[in-house]
C-alpha positions in Angstrom: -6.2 2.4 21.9 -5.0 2.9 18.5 -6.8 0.1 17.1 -10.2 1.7 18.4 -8.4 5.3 16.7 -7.8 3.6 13.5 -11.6 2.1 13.7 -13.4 5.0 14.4 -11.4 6.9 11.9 -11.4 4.6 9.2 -15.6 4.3 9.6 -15.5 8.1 9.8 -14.2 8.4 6.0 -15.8 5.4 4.7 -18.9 7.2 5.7 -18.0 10.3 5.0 -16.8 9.6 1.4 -20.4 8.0 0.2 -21.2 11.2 -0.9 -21.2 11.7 -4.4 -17.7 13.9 -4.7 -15.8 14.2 -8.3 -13.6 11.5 -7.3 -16.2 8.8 -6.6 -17.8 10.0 -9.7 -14.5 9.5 -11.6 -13.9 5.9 -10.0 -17.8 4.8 -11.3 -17.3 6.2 -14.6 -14.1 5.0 -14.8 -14.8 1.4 -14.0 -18.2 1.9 -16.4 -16.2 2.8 -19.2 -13.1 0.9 -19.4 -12.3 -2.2 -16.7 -12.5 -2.6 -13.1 -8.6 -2.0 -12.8 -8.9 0.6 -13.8 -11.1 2.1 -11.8 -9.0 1.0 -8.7 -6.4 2.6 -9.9 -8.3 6.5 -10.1 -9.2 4.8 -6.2 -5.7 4.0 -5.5 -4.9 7.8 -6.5 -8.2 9.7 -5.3 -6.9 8.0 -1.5 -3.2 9.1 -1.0 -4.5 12.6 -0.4 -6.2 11.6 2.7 -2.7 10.7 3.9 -1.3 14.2 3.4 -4.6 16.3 4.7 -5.3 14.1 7.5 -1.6 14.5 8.4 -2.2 18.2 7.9 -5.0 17.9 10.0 -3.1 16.6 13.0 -0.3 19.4 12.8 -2.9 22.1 13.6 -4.6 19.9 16.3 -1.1 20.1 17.8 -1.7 23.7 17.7 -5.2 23.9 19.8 -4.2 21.5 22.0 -1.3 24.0 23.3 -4.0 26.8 23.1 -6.9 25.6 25.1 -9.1 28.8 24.8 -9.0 29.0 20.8 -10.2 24.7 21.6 -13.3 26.0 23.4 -14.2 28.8 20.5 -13.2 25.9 17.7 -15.6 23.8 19.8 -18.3 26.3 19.3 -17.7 26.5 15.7 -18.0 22.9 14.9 -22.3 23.7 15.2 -22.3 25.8 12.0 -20.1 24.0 10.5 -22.0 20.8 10.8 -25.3 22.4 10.3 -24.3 24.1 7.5 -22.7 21.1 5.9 -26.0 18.9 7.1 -28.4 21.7 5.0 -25.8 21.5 2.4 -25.6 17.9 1.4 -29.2 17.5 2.4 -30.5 19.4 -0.1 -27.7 18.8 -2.8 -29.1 15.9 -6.0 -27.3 13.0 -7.0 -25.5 13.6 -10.1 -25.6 11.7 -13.3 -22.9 8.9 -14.2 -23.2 7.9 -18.0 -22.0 5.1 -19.4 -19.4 6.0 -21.6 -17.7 4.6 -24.9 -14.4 2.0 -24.1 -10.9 3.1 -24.2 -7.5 2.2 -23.6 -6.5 1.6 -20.4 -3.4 3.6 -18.9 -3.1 2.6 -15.2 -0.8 5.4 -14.6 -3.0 7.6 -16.3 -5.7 7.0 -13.9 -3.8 6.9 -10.9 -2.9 10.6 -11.6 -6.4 11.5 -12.2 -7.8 10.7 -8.9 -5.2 11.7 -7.1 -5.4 15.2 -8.9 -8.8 15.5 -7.9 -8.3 14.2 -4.7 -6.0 17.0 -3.8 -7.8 19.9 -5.3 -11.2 18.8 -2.8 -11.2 21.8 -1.1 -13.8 19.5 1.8 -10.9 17.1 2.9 -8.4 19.1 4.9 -11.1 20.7 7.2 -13.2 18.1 7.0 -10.2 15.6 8.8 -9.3 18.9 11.3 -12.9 19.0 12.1 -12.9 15.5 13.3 -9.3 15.4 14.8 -10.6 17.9 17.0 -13.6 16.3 17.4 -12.1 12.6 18.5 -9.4 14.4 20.7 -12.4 15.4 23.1 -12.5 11.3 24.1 -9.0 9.7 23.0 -5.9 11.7 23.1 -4.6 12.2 19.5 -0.5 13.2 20.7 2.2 10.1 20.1 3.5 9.0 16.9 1.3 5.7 17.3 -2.1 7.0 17.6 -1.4 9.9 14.9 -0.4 7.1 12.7 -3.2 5.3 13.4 -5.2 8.1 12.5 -4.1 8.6 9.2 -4.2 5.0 8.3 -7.9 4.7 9.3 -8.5 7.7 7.4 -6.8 6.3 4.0 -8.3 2.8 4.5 -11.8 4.1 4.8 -11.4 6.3 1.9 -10.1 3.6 -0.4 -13.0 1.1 1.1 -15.8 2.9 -0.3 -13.7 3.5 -3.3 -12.8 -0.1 -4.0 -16.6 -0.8 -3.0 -17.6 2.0 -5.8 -15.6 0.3 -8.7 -17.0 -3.1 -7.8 -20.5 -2.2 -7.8 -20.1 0.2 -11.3 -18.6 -3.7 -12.5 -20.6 -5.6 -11.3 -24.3 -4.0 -11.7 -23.0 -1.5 -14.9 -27.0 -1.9 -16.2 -28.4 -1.0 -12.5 -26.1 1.7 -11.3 -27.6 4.9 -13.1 -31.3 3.6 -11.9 -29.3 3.0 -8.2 -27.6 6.7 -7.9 -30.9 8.5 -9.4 -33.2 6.7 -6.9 -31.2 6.4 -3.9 -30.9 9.7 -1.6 -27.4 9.0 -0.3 -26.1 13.3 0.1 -29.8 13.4 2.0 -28.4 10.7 4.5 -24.7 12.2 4.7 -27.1 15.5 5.1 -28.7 14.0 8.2 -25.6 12.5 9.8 -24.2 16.2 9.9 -27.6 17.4 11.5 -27.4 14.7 14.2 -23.7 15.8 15.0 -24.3 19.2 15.3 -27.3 18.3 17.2 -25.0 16.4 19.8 -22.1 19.2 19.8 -25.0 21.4 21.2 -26.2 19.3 24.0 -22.4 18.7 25.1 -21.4 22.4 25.1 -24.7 22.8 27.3 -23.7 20.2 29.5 -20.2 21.2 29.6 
């Protein structure tokens, strides 16, 4: 059970983080304009938050769980939020990443920076309670194993689409502007909200 938590959680944030946020911008330009360690390192940094708000996350899912009626409104909720999110990213551009002149590398340096802007992302915290709430409905999120498993899935996947940022910036440096202008990727993060809030409708219905 708390391999198939930390699986679905950790493809949760790997999916989730495509989007284009300041900290997968600052791991591409990062990597662009000084070296590929370095931009690990800004991934390294712009990941521990998802320890702390997906832990956060859980500690008010222990609250709902003990109140089941504020559950069922919160339930009711999650359809705005989704749709909202859905129009939100659907209809939000790519931003632009340029390549930008070399410059020492300070690994420390860069470490700080995306954790800093990891923790002032205003999307994480409710973004993890959201889905805590949302995976308790099927697997019961309560002992120290499964919460542990949450947040670990939830740091890996973060990091994996970091890690597979900075290696795609070093790898294609030429190819990655012409790659983030031409491919629609908050359309389809746009869409994957849609479909969920879709689905939360149909199961309040049924329920």
């Amino acid at each position: 059970m708390e391999f198939l938590i930390f699986l679905l959680t950790a493809t949760i944030s790997f999916l989730g983080s495509i989007q284009l946020g300041s900290v997968n911008l600052a791991v591409i330009q990062t990597t662009l304009s000084k070296n590929f360690s370095a931009g690990v390192s800004v991934a390294i940094g712009g990941s521990i938050p998802e320890i702390i708000y997906s832990a956060l996350a859980l500690e008010g899912l222990l609250f709902i769980q003990q109140n089941q009626s504020f559950l069922d409104k919160l339930n009711l909720l999650m359809i705005p939020v989704f749709i909202v999110m859905g129009i939100v990213y659907f209809f939000q551009k790519n931003p632009d990443v340029n390549i930008a002149t070399a410059t020492p590398v300070n690994l420390k340096v860069n470490f700080l920076k995306g954790f800093s802007l990891g923790m002032v992302n205003p999307q994480i915290l409710p973004f993890w309670f959201f889905i805590s709430v949302y995976i308790n409905k099927y697997i019961v999120i309560s002992s120290l194993a499964t919460k542990s498993a949450f947040i670990l899935g939830a740091v890996t996947g973060a990091f994996g689409i970091l890690y597979l940022f900075a290696f795609i910036s070093n790898r294609q440096q030429l190819k990655i502007q012409k790659l983030l202008k031409g491919y629609p990727i908050n359309r389809a993060i746009g869409l994957i909200f849609l479909i969920l809030a879709l689905f939360q409708v149909i199961k309040t219905w049924v329920d």
